[in-house]
C-alpha positions in Angstrom: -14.2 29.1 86.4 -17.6 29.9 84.7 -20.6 30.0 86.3 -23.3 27.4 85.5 -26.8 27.9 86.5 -28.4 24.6 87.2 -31.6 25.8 87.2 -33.4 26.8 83.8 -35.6 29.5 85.1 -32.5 31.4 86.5 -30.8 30.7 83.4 -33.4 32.4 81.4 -33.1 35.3 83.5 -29.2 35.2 83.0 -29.7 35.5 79.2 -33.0 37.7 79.1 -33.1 40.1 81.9 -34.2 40.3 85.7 -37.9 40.8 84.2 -37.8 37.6 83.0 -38.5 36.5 86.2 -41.6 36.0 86.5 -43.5 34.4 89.6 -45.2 31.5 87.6 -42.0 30.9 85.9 -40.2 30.3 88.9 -42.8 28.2 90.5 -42.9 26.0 87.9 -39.2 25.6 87.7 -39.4 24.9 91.8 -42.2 22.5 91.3 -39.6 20.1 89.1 -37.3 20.6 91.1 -39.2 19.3 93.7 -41.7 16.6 92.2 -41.6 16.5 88.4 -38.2 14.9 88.0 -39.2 12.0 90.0 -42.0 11.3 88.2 -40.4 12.2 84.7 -38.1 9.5 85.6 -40.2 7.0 86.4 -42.6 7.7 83.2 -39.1 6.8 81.4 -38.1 3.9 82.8 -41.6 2.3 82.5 -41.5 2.9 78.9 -44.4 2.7 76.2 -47.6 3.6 77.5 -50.2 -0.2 76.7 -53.2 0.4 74.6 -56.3 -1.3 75.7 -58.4 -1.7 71.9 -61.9 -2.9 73.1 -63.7 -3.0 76.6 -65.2 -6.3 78.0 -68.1 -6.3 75.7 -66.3 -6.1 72.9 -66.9 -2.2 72.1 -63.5 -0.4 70.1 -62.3 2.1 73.2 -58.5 2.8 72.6 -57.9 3.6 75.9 -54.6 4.8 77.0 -53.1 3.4 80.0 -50.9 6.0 81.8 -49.7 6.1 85.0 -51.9 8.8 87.1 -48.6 10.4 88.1 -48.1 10.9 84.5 -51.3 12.8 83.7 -50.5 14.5 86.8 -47.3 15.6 85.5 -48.8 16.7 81.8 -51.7 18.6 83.5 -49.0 20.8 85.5 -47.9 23.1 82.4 -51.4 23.4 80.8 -52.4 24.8 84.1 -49.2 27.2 84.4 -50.3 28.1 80.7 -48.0 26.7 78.2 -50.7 26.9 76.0 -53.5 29.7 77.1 -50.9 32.5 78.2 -49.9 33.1 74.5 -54.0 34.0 73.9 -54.1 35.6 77.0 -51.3 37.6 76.5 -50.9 37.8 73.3 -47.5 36.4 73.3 -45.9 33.2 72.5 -42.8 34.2 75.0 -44.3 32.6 78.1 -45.0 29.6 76.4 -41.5 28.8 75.0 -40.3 30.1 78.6 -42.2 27.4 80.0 -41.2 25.2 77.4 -37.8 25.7 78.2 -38.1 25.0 81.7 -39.5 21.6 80.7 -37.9 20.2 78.2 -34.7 21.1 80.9 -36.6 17.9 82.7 -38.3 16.0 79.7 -37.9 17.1 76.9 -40.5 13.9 75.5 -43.2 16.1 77.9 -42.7 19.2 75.5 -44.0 18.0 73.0 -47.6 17.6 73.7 -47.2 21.2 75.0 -45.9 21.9 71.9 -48.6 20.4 69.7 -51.8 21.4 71.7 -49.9 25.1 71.3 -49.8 24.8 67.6 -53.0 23.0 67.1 -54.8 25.9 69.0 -52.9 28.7 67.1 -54.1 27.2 63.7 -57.3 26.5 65.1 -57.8 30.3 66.9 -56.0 31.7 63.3 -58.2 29.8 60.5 -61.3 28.3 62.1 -64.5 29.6 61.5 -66.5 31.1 64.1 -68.2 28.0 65.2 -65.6 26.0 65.4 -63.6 27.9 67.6 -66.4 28.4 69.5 -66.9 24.5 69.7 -63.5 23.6 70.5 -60.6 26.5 71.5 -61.4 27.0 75.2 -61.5 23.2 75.7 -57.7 23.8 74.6 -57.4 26.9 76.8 -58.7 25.3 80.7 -56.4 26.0 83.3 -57.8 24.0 85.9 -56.5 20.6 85.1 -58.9 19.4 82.9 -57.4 21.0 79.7 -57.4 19.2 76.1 -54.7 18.2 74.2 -54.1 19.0 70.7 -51.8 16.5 68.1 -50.2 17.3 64.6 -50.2 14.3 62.1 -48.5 14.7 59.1 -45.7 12.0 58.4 -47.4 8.5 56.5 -45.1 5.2 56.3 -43.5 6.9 53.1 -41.8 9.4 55.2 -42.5 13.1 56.3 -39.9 15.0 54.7 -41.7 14.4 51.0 -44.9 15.3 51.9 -46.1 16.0 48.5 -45.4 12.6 47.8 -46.1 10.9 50.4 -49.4 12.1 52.0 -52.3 9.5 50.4 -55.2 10.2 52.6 -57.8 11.5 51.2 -60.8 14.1 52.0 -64.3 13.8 50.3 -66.8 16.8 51.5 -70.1 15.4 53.4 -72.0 18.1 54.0 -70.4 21.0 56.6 -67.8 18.8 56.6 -65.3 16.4 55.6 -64.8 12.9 55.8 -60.3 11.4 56.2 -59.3 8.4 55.2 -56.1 6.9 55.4 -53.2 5.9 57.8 -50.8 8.4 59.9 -47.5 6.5 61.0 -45.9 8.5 63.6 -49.0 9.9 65.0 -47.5 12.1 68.7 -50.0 12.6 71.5 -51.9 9.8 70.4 -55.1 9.7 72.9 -55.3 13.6 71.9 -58.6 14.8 72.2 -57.7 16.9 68.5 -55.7 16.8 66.1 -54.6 18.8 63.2 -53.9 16.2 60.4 -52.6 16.7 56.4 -55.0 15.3 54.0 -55.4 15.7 49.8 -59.3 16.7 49.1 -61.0 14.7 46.5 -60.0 15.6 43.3 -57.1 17.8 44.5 -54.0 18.4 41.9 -50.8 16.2 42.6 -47.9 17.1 45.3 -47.5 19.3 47.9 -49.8 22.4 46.5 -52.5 19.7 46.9 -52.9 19.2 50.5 -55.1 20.7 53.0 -55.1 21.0 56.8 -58.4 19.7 59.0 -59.3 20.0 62.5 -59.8 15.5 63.5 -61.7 15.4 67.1 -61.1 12.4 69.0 -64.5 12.2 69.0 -67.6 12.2 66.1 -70.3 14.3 66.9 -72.5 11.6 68.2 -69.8 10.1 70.4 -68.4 7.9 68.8 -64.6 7.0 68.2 -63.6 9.3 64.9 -60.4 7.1 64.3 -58.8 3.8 65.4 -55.2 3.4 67.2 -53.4 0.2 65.4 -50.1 0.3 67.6 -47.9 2.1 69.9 -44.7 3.1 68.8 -41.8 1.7 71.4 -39.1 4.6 71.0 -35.6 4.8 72.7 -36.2 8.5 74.3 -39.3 11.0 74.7 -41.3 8.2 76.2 -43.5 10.9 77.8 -44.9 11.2 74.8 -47.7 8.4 73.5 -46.5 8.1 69.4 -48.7 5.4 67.7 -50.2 4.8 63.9 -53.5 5.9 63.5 -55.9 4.9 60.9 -58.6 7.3 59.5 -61.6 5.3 58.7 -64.2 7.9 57.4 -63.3 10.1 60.0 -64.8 13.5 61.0 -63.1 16.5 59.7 -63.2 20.4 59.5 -61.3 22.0 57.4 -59.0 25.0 58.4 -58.5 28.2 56.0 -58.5 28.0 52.3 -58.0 24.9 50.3 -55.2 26.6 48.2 -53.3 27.4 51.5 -52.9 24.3 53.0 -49.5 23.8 52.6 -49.1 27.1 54.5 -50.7 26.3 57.0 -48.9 22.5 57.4 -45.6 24.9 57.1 -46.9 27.1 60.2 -48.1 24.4 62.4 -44.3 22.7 61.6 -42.5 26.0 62.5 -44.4 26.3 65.6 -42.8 22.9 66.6 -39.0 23.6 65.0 -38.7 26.5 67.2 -39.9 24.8 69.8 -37.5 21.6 69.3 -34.5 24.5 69.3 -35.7 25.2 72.8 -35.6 22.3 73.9 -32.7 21.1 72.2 -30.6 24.1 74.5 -32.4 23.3 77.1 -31.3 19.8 77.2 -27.7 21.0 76.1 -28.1 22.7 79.7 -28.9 20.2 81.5 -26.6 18.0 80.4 -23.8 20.4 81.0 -25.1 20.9 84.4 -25.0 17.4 85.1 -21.4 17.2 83.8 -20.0 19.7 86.0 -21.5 18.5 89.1 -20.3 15.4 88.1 -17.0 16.3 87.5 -16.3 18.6 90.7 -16.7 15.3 92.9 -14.9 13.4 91.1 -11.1 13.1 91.8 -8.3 12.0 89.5 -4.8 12.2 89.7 -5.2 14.2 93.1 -7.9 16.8 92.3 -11.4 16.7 91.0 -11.6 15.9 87.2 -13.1 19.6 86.9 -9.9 21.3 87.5 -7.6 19.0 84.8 -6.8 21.8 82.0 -8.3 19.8 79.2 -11.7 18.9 80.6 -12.0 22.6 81.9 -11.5 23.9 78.5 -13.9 21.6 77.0 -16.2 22.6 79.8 -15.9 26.0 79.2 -16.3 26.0 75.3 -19.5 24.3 75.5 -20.7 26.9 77.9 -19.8 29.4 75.1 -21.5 26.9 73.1 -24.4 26.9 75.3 -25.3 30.9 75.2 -24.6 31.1 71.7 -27.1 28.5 70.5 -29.6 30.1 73.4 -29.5 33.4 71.2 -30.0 31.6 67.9 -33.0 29.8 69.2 -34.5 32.4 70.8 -34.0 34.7 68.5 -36.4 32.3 66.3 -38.8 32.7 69.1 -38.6 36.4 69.0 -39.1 36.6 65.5 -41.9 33.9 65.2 -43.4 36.3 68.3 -43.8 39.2 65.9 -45.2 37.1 62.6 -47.3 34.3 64.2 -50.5 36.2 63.7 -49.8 36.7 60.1 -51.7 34.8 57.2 -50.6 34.2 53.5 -49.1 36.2 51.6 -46.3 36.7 54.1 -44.0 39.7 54.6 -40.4 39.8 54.6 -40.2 39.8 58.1 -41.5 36.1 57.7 -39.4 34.9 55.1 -36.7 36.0 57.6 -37.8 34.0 60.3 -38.2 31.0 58.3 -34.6 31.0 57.2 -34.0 31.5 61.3 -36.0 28.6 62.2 -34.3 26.3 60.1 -30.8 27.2 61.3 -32.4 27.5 64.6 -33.6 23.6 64.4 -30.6 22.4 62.7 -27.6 23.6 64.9 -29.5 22.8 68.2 -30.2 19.5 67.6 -26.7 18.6 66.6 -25.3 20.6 69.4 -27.7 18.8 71.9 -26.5 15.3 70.4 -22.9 16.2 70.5 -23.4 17.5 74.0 -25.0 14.7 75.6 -22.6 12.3 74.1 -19.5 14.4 75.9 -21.5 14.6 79.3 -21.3 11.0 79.4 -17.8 10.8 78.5 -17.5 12.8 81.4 -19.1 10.4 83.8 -17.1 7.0 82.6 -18.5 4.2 82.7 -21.6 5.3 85.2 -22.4 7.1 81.6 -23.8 4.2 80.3 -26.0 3.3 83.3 -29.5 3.7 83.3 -30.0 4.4 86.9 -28.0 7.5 87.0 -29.9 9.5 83.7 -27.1 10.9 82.1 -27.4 8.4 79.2 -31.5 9.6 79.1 -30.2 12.8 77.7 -28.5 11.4 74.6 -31.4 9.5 73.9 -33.7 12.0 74.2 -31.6 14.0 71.5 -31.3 11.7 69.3 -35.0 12.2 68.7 -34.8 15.7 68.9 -32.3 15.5 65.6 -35.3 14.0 63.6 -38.6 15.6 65.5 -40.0 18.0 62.5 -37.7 17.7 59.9 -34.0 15.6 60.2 -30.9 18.0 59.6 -31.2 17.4 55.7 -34.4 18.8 55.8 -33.6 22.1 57.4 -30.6 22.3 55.6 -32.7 22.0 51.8 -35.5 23.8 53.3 -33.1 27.1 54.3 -31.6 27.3 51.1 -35.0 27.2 49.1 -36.4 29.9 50.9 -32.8 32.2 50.5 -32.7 31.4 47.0 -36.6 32.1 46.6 -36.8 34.8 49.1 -33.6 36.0 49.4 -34.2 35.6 53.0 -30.3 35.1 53.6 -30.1 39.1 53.0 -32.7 39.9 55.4 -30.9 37.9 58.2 -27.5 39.3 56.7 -29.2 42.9 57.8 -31.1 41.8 60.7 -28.0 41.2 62.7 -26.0 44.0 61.6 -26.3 45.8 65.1 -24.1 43.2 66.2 -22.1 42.0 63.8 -18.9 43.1 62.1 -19.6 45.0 58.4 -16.4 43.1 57.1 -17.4 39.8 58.4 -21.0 40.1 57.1 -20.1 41.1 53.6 -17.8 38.4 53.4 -20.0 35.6 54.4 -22.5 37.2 51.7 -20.2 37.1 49.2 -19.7 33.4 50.2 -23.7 32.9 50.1 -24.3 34.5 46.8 -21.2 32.0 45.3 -23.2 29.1 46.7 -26.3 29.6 45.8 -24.9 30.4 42.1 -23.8 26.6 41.8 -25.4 24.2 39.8 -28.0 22.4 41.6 -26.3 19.6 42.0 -22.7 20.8 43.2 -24.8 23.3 45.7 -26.6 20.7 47.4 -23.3 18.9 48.2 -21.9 22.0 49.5 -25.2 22.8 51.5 -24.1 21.4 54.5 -20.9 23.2 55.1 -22.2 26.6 54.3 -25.6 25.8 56.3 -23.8 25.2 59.2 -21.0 28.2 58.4 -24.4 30.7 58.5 -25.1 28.8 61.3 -22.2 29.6 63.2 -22.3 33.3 62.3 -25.9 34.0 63.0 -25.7 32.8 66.3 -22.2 34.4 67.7 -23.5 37.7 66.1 -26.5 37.2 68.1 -25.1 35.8 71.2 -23.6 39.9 71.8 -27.8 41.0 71.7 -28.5 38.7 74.1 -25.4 38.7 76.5 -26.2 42.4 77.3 -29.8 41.9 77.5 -31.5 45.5 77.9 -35.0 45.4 79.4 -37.4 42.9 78.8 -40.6 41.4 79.7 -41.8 37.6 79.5 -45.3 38.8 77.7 -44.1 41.6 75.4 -46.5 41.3 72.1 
């Protein structure tokens, strides 16, 4: 029978290395373990956080009201450093680590990690002196107090067109700029900044018009910089506030050039589809876990369900399952680790990563979905229940399949950038140390037919060979990182 580790610090170790072990690591994991769970549950049964508009004198405030357990809970992985470790480290690896370790409780909780981690890379990355002097360390505290960063994007006519469907609008006022317009699923709503896709004044139509700014919560003289109209009442990732937000005026930097912003949108997105791979494993761990335990206490027909031939096997594919889409996803972390610092024009080695990222994000998300949905055909009826979490799981990954970009998306994205970038070669090479030579010509033979089609006939067939490549990439990989040679959490 395999060996399941039930806890997501040890399984790191399992598929990285003993010097992946590091003492904060497991002290976070222990501290779920022992605390976090209980109140992760509790934050997800109470549902959408209320939103108090205006104080008794009639003043707009937009206060959140969270339970104190909850901020409790949030404050925990800022202070372990699932933000200020990559800058202190000069790593991203500890923060995914940590990452992991979460979203193996709540995966809802990851994203605010996520975000405040990309708004302070774009932030550290393309901010001008005085902005980062303003605002970065607020983002890097480790004592409790830390701020939160948000990325808004997506308007009510969708995210994946942005071009199209981004209509707020920048106009310069003096060393800065002023927003206005309306974001529809606005995450971390109560953030204290946010990193929000606007069109300057004047700016040329679609996507090669947009620019990225840095929104504080705040104006400079105190005031609210933007208004809350609603909270969004969501099915899963309720540890996450996700509201509409209306830009009325609002405050604005801008971040790098003008010319670049869709760059920079694309690298504050990647940031978060790497991380919503992570996650997505992490919850196809936990969910496994829960499963087996499960399923060893219960008897049928004379013996626990575990040791019936067909629910063994199924168990032990989707441990196989399991390890192989670890390696995809962190691959994508490995790879974003050694590019993350780099501004346009990119190399190859990025072009490679994005490809990864996208088949990364998009076999996850389904595995996580797929997953869930088994472990609470495992559990019968007491599946369905609320009080006994398993059916959390498949909520949460239903969310996970749409956070930053729905399957379609990844799947159109990925082939743009092989048939621009050829990036489908690089990734072709980049696994040859553990692939077959036979088996890797073949499947290139297979991706030069496809992307030869018409356009029409090869986005029908995108699907099937996305998820083919899929497939591939990640057994090749899982060899690398089954026989893990030395390794640290913080290696640059």
């Amino acid at each position: 029978m395999f060996e399941l580790p039930a806890c997501p610090a040890r399984f790191l170790t399992s598929m990285l290395g003993p010097s992946f072990q590091a003492d904060y690591l497991v002290d976070y994991a222990a501290w779920w373990a022992g605390e976090g769970q209980e109140i992760s549950d509790a934050v997800d049964r109470a549902g959408t956080p209320w939103l108090r508009m205006f104080d008794q004198l009639g003043k707009r405030v937009d206060d959140l009201f969270l339970a104190p357990a909850y901020r409790q809970l949030l404050q925990v992985g800022y202070r372990a450093g699932v933000v200020w470790r990559a800058f202190e480290e000069a790593s991203l690896l500890p923060a995914y680590a940590l990452g992991y370790v979460t979203a193996y409780h709540d995966p809802g909780l990851y994203c605010p990690y996520t975000v405040s981690l990309a708004t302070a890379a774009v932030l550290d990355k393309y901010g001008d002196a005085g902005l980062k002097a303003r605002f970065l360390p607020q983002l890097l505290r480790r004592d409790g107090t830390a701020w939160q960063g948000a990325t808004w994007m997506t308007e009510v006519g969708g995210g994946s067109d942005l071009g199209g469907a981004v209509t707020t609008l920048a106009r310069p006022w003096g060393d800065r700029w002023l927003l206005t317009g309306e974001k529809y699923f606005a995450s971390n709503v109560g953030a204290e900044l946010a990193v929000v896709a606007a069109r300057p004044e004047g700016g040329p139509a679609g996507v090669r018009g947009l620019a990225l700014f840095l929104v504080p919560r705040q104006r400079e003289d105190g005031t609210l910089n933007y208004v809350v109209r609603r909270m969004k009442d969501k099915i899963g990732t309720r540890s996450v506030p996700t509201g509409e937000v209306e830009l009325r005026g609002s405050e604005a930097y801008l971040l790098g050039k003008p010319e670049w912003g869709v760059y920079l949108i694309l690298e504050v997105l990647n940031v978060s589809r790497v991380a919503n791979a992570v996650g997505s494993v992490a919850l196809v761990q936990r969910a496994l876990v829960d499963a087996a335990s499960f399923a060893a206490r219960r008897w049928a027909f004379g013996k626990p369900i575990i040791q019936h031939p067909l629910l063994r096997r199924q168990a032990e594919r989707r441990w196989q399952q399991l390890r192989a889409a670890f390696a995809l996803a962190w691959e994508a972390v490995d790879q974003l680790n050694e590019v993350w610092r780099q501004s346009p024009p990119y190399s190859d080695r990025y072009h490679l990563f994005r490809l990864l990222a996208h088949l990364a994000k998009y076999w996850t998300a389904e595995l996580a979905v797929q997953t869930a949905r088994w472990a609470m055909e495992v559990h019968g009826g007491v599946g369905t229940l609320t009080e006994h979490r398993v059916e959390r799981w498949l909520r949460e990954a239903m969310i996970l399949l749409i956070w930053e970009g729905t399957s379609h998306r990844q799947i159109l994205d990925g082939v743009e950038v092989m048939e621009r970038k050829g990036a489908h070669r690089l990734l072709l090479q980049h696994v040859a140390p553990f692939s077959v030579a036979e088996d890797r010509e073949r499947m290139l033979v297979r991706l030069e037919e496809f992307l030869a089609l018409k356009p029409e006939e090869k986005e029908a067939a995108a699907e099937d060979m996305f998820r083919d490549l899929a497939l591939f990439i990640a057994s090749s990989l899982a060899t690398k990182y089954l026989a893990p040679g030395p390794r640290q959490v913080a290696d640059p």
